[in-house]
VOTORSE-454549 format. One record per atom (N, C-alpha, C, O): residue in one letter; atom name; x, y negated, z. Coordinates in nm, 4 decimals. Layout:
<recs>
REC / A / CA / X / Y / Z
...
</recs>
This chain:
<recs>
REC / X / N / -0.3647 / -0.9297 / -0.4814
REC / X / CA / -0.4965 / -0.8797 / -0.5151
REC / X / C / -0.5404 / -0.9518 / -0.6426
REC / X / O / -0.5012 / -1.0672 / -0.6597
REC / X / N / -0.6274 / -0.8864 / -0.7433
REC / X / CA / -0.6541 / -0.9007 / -0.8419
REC / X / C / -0.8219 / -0.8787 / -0.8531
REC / X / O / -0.8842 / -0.8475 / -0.7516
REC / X / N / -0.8704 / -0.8914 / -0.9442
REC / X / CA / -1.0124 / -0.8933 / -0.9715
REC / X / C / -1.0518 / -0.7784 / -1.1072
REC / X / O / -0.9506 / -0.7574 / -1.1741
REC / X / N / -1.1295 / -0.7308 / -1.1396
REC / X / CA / -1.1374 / -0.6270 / -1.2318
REC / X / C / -1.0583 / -0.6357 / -1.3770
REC / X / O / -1.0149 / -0.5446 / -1.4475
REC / X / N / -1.0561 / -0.7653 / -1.3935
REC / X / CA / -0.9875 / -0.7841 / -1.5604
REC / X / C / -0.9006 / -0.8870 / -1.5456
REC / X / O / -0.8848 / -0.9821 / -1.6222
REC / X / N / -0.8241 / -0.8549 / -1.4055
REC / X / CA / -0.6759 / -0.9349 / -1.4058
REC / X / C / -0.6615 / -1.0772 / -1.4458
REC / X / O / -0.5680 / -1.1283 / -1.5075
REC / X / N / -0.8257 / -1.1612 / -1.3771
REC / X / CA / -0.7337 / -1.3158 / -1.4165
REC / X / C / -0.7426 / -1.3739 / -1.3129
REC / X / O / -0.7380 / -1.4969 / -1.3115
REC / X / N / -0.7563 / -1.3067 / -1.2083
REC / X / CA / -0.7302 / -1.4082 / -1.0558
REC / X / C / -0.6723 / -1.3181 / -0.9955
REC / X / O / -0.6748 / -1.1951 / -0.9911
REC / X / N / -0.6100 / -1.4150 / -0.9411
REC / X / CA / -0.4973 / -1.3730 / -0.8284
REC / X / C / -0.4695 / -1.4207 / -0.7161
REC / X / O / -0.4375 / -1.5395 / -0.7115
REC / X / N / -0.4749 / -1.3246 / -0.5677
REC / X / CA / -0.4863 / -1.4052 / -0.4509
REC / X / C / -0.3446 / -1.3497 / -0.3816
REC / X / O / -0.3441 / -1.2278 / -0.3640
REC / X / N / -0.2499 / -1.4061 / -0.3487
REC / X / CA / -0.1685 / -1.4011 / -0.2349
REC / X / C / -0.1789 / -1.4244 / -0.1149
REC / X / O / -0.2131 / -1.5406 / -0.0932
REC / X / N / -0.1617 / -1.3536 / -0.0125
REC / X / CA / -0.1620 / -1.3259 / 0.1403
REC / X / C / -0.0675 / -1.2575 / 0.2106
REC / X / O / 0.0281 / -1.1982 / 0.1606
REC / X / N / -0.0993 / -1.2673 / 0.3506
REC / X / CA / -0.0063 / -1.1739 / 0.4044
REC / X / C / -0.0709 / -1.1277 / 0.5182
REC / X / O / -0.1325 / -1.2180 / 0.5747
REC / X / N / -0.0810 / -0.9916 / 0.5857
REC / X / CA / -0.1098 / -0.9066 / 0.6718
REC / X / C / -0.0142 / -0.8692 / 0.7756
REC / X / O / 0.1039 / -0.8860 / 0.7452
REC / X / N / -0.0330 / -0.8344 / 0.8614
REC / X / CA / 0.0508 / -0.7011 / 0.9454
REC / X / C / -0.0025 / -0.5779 / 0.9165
REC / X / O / 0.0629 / -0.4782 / 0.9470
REC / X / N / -0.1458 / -0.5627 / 0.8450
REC / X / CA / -0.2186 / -0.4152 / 0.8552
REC / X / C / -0.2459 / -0.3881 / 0.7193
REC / X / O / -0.3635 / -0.3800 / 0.6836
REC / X / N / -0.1614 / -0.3743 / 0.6452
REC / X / CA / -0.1696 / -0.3849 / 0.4535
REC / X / C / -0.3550 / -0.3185 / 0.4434
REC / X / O / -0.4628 / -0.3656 / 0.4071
REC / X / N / -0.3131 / -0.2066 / 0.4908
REC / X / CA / -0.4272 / -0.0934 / 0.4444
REC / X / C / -0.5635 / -0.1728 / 0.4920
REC / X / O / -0.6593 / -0.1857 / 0.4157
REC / X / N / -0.5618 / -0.2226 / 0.6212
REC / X / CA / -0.6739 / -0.2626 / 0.6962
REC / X / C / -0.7513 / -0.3929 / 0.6074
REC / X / O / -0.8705 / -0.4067 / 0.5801
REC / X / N / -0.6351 / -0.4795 / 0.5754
REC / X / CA / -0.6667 / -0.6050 / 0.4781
REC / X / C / -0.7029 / -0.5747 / 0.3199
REC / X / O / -0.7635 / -0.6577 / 0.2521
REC / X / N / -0.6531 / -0.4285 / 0.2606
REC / X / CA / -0.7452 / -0.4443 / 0.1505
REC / X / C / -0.8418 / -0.3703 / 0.1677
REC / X / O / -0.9040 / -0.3865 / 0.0627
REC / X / N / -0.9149 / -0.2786 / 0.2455
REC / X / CA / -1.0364 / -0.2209 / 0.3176
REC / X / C / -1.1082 / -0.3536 / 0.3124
REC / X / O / -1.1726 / -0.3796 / 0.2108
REC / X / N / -1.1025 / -0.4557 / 0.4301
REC / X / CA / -1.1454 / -0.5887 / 0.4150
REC / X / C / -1.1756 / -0.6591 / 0.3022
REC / X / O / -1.2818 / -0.7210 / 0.2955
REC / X / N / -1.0780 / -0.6580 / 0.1913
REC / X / CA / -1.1284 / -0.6929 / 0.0378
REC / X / C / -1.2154 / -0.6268 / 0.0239
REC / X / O / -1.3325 / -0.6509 / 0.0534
REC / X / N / -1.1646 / -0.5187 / -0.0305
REC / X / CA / -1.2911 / -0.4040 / -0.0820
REC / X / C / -1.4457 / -0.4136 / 0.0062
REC / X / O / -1.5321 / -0.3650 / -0.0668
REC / X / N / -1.4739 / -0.4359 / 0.0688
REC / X / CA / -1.6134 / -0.4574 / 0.1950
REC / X / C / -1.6608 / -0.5429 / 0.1564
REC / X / O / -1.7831 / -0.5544 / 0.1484
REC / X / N / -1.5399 / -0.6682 / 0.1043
REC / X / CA / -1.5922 / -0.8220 / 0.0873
REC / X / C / -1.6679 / -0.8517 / 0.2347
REC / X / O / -1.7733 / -0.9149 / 0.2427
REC / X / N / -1.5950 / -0.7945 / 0.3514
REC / X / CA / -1.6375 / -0.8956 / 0.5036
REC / X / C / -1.6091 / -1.0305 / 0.5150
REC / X / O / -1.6704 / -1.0978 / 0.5978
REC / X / N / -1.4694 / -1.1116 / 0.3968
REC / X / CA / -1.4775 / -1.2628 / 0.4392
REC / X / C / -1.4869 / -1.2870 / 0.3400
REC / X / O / -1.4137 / -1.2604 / 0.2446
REC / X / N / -1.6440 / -1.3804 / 0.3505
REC / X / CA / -1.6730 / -1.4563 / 0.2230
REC / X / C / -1.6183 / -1.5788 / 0.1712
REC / X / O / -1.6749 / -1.6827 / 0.1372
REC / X / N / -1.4689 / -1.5385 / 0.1721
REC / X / CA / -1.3935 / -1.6716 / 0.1181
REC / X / C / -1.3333 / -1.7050 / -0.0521
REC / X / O / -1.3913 / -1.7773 / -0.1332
REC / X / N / -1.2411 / -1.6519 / -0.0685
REC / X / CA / -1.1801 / -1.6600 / -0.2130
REC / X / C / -1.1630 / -1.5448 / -0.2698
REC / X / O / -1.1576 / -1.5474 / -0.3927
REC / X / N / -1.1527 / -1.4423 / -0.2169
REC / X / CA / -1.1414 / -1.2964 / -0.2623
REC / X / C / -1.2896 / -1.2417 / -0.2751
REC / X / O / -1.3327 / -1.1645 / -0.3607
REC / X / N / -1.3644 / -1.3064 / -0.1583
REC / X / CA / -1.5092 / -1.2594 / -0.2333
REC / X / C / -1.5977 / -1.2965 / -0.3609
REC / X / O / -1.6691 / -1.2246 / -0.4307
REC / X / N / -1.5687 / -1.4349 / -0.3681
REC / X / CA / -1.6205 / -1.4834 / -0.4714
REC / X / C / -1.5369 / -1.4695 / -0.5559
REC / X / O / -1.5983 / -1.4832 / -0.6617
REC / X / N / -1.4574 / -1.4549 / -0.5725
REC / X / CA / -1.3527 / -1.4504 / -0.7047
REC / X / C / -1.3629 / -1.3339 / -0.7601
REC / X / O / -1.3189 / -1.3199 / -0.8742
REC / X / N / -1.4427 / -1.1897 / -0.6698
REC / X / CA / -1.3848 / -1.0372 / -0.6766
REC / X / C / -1.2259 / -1.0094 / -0.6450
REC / X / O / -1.1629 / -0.9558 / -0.7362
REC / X / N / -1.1865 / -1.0273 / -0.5770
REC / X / CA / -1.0405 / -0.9762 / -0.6158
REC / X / C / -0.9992 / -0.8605 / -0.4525
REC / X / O / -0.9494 / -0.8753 / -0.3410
REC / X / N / -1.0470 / -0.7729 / -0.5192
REC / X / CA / -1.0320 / -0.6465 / -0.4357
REC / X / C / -0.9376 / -0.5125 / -0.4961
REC / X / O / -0.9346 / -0.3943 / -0.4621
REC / X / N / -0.8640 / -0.5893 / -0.6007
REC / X / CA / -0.7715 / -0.4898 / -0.6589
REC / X / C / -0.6620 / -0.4766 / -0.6010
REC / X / O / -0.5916 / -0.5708 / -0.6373
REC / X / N / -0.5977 / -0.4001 / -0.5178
REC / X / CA / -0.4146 / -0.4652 / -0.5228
REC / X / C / -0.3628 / -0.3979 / -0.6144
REC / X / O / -0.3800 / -0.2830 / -0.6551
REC / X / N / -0.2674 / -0.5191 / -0.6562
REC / X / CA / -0.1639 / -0.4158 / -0.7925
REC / X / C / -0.0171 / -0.4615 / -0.7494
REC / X / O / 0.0821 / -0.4300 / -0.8151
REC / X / N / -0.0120 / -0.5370 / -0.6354
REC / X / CA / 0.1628 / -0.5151 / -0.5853
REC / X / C / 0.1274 / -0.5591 / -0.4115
REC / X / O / 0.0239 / -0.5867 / -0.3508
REC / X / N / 0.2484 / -0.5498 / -0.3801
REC / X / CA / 0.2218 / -0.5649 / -0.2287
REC / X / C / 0.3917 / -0.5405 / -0.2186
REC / X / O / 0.4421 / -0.4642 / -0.3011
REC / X / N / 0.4894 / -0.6149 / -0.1034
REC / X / CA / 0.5779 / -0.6015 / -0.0682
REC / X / C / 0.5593 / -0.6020 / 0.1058
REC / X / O / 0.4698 / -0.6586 / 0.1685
REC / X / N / 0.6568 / -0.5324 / 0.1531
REC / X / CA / 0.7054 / -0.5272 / 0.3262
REC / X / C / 0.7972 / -0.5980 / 0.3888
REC / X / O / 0.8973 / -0.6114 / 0.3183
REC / X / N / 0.8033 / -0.6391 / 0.4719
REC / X / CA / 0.9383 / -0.7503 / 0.5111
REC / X / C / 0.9222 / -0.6838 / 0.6665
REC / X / O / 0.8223 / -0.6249 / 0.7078
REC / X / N / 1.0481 / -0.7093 / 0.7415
REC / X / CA / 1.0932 / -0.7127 / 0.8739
REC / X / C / 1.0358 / -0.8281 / 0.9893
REC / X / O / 1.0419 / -0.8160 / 1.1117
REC / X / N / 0.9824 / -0.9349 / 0.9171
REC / X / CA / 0.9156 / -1.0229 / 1.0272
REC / X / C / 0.7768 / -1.1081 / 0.9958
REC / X / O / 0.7767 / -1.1171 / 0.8731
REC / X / N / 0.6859 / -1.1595 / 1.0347
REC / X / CA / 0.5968 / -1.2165 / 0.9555
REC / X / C / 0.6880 / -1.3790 / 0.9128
REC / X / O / 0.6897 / -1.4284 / 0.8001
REC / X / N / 0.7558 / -1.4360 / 1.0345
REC / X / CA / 0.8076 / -1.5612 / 0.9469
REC / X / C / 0.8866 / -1.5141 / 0.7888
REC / X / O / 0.8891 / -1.6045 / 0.7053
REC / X / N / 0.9217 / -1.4382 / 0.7657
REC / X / CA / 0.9704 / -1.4158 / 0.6441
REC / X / C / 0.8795 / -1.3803 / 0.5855
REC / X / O / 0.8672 / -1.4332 / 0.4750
REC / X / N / 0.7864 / -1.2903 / 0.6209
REC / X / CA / 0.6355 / -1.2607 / 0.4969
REC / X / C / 0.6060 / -1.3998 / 0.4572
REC / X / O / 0.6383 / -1.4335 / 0.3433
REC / X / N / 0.5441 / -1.4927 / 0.5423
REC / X / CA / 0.4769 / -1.6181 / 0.5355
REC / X / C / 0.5545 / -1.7325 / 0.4346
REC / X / O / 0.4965 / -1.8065 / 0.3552
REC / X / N / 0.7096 / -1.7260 / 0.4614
REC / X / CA / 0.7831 / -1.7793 / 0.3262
REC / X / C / 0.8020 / -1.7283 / 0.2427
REC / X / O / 0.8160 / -1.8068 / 0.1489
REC / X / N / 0.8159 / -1.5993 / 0.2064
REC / X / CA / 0.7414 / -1.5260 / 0.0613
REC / X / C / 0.6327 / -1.5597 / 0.0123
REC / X / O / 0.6268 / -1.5822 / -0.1086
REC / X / N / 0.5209 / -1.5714 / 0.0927
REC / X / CA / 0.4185 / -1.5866 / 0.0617
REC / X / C / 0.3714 / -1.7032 / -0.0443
REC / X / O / 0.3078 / -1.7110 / -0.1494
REC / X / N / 0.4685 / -1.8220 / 0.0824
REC / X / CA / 0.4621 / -1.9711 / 0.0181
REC / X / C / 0.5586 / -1.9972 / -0.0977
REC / X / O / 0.5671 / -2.1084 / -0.1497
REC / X / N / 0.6308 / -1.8921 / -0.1366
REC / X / CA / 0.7372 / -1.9018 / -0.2484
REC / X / C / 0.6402 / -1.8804 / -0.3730
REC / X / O / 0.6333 / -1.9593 / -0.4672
REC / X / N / 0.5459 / -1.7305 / -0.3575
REC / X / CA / 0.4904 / -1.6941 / -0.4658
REC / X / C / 0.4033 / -1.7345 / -0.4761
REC / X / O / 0.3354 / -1.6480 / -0.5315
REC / X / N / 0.3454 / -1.8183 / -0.4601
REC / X / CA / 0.2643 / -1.9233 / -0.4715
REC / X / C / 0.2881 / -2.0516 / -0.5303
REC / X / O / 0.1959 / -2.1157 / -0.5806
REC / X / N / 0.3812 / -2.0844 / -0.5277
REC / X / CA / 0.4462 / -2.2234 / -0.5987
REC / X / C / 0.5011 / -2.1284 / -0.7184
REC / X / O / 0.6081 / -2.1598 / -0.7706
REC / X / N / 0.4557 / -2.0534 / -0.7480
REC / X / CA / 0.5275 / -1.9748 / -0.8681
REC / X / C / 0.4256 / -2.0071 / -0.9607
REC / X / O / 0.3111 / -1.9968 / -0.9168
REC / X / N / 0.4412 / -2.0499 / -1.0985
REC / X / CA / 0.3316 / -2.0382 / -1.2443
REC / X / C / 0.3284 / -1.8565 / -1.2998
REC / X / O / 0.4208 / -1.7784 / -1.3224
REC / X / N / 0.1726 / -1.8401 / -1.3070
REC / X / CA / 0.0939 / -1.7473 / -1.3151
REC / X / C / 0.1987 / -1.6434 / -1.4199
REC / X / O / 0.2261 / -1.5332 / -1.3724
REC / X / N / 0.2574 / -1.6787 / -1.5626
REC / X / CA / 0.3928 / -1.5976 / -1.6330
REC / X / C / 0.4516 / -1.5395 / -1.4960
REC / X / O / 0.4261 / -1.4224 / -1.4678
REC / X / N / 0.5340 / -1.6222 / -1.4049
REC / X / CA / 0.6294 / -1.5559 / -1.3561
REC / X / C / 0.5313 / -1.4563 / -1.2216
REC / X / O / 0.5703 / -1.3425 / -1.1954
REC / X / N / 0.4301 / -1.5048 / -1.1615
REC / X / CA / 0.3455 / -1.4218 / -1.1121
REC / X / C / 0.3522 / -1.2248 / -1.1458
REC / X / O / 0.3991 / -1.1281 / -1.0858
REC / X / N / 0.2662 / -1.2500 / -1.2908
REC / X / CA / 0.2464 / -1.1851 / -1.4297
REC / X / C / 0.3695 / -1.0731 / -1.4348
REC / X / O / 0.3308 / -0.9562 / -1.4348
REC / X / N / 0.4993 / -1.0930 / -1.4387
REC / X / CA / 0.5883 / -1.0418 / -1.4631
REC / X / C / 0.6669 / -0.9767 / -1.3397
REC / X / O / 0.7525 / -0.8891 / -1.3515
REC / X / N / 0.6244 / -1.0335 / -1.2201
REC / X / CA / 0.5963 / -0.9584 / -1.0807
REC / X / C / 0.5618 / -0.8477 / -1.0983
REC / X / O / 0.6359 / -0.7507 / -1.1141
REC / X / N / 0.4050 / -0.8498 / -1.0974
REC / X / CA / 0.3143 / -0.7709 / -1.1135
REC / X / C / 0.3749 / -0.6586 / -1.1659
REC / X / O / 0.4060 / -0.5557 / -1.1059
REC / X / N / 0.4000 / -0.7066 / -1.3698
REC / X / CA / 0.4088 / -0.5967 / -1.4195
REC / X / C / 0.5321 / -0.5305 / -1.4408
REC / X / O / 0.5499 / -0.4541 / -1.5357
REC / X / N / 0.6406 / -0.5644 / -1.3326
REC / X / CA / 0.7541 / -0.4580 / -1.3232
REC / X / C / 0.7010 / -0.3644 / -1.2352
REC / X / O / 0.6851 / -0.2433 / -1.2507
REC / X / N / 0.6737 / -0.4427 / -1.1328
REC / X / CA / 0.6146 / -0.3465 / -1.0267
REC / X / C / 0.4775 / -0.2426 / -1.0555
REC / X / O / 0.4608 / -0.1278 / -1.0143
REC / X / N / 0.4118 / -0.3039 / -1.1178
REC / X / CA / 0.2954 / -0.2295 / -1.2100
REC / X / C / 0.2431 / -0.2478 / -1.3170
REC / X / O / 0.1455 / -0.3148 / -1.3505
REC / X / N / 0.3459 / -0.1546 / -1.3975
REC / X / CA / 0.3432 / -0.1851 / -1.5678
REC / X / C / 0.1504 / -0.1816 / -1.5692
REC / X / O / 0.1100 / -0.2803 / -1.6307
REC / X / N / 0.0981 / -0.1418 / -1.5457
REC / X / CA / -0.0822 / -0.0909 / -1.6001
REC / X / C / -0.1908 / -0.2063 / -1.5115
REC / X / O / -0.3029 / -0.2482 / -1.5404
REC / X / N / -0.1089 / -0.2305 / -1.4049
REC / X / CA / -0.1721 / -0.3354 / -1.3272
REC / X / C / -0.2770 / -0.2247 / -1.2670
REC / X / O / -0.3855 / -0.2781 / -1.2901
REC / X / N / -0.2974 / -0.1311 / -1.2186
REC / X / CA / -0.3558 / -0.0307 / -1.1770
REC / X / C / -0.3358 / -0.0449 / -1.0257
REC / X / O / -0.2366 / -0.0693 / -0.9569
REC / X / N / -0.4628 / -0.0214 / -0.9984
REC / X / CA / -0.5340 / -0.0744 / -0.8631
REC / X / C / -0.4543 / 0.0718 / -0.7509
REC / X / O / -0.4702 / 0.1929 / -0.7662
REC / X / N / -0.3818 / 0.0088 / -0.6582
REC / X / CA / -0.2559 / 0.0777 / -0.5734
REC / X / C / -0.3099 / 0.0678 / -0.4234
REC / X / O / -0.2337 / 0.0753 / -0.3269
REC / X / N / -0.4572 / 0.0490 / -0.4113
REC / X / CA / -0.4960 / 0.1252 / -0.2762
REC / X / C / -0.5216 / 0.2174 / -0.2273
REC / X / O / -0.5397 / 0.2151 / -0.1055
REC / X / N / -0.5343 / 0.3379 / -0.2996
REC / X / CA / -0.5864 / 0.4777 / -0.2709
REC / X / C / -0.4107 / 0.4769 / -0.2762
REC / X / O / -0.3968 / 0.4925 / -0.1548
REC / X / N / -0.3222 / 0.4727 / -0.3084
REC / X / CA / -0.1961 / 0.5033 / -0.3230
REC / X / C / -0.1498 / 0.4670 / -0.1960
REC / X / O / -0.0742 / 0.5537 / -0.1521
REC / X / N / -0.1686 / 0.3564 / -0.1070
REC / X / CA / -0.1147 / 0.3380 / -0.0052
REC / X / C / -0.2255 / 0.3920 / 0.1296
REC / X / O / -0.1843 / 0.3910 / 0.2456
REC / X / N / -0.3403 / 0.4286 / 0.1017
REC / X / CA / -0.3987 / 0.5382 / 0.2260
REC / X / C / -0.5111 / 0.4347 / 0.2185
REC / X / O / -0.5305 / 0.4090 / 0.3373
REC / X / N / -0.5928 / 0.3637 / 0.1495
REC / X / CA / -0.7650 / 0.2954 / 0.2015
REC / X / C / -0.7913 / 0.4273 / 0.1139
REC / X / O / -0.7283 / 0.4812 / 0.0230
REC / X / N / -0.9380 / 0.4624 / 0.1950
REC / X / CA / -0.9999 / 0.5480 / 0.1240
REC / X / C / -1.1677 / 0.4863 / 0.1681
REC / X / O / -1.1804 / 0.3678 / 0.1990
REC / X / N / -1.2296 / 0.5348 / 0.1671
REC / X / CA / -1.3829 / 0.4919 / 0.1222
REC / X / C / -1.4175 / 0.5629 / 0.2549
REC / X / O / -1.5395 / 0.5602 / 0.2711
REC / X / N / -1.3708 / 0.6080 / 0.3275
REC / X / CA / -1.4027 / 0.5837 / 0.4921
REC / X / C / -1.3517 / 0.4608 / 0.5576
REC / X / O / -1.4245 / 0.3891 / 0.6261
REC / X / N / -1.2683 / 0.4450 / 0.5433
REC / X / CA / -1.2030 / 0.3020 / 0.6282
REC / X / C / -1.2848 / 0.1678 / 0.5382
REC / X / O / -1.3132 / 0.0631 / 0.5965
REC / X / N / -1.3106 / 0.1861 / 0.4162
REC / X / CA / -1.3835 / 0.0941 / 0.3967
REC / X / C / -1.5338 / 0.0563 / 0.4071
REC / X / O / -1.5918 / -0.0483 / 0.3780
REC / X / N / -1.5835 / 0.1861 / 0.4627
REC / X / CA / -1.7028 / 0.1605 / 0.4970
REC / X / C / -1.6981 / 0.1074 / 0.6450
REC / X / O / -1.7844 / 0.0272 / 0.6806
REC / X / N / -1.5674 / 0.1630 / 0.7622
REC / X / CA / -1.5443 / 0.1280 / 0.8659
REC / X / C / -1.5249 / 0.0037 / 0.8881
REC / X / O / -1.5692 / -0.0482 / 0.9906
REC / X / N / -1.4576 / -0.0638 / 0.7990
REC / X / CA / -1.4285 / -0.1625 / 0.8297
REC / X / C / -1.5563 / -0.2772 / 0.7921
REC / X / O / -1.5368 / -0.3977 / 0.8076
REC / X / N / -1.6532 / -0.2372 / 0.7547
REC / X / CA / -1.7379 / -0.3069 / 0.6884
REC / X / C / -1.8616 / -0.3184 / 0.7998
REC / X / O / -1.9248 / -0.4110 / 0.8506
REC / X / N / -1.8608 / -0.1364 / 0.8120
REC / X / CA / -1.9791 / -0.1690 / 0.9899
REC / X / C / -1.9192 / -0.2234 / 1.0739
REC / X / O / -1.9819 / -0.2889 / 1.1571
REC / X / N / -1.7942 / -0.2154 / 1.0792
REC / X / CA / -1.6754 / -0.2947 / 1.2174
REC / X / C / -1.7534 / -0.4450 / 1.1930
REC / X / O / -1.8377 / -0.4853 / 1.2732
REC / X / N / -1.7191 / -0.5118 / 1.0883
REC / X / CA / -1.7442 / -0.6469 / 1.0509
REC / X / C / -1.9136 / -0.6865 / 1.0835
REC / X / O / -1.9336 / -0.7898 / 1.1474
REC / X / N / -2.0095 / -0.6197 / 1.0477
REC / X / CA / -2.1533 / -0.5637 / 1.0525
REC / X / C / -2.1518 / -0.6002 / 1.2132
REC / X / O / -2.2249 / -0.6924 / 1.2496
REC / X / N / -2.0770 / -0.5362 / 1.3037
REC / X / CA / -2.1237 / -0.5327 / 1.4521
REC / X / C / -2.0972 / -0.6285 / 1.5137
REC / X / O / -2.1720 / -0.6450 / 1.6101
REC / X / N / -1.9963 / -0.7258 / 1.4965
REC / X / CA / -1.9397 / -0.8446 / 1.4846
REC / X / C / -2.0232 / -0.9558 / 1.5234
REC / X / O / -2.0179 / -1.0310 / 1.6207
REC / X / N / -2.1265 / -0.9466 / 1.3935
REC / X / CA / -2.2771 / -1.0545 / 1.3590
REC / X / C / -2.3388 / -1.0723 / 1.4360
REC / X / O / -2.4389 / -1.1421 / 1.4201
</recs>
């Protein structure tokens, strides 16, 4: 996830891709993605188990922001925001936002 003019960058990992950037986009946890803005995704990979997501995770992270950067932009030459591409649409993000709302 990215922020409108691409200078922060947050790595994570999910089981529910779609559900977790709905969650960005809502800004329901006011942690580093809220304050930072970073409700863009511009890459995202799938793995077979979460222990292997979770050491990806911790790999690309010990990575300097160039090799980050060059992630990104094989995978997305434009850095163009790839959630409507994988199915959030502006129902689930309002859902997920009263979901969070009822919570309180």
């Amino acid at each position: 996830m990215t922020n409108k003019v691409n200078t922060v960058l947050y790595i994570g990992v999910t089981a529910d891709l779609l559900r977790r950037v709905a969650e960005h986009k809502a800004e329901v946890n006011h942690g580093f993605t809220c304050v930072y803005k970073c409700n863009k995704l511009v890459y995202y990979e799938s793995g077979d188990s979460i222990g292997d997501a979770i050491q990806r995770e911790k790999q690309l992270k010990g990575w300097n922001r160039a090799w980050k950067d060059a992630l990104v932009a094989d995978f997305n030459p434009l850095w163009k925001d790839l959630s409507k591409d994988i199915g959030v649409t502006t129902e689930l993000i309002a859902q997920v936002a009263a979901d969070a709302k009822a919570l309180q």
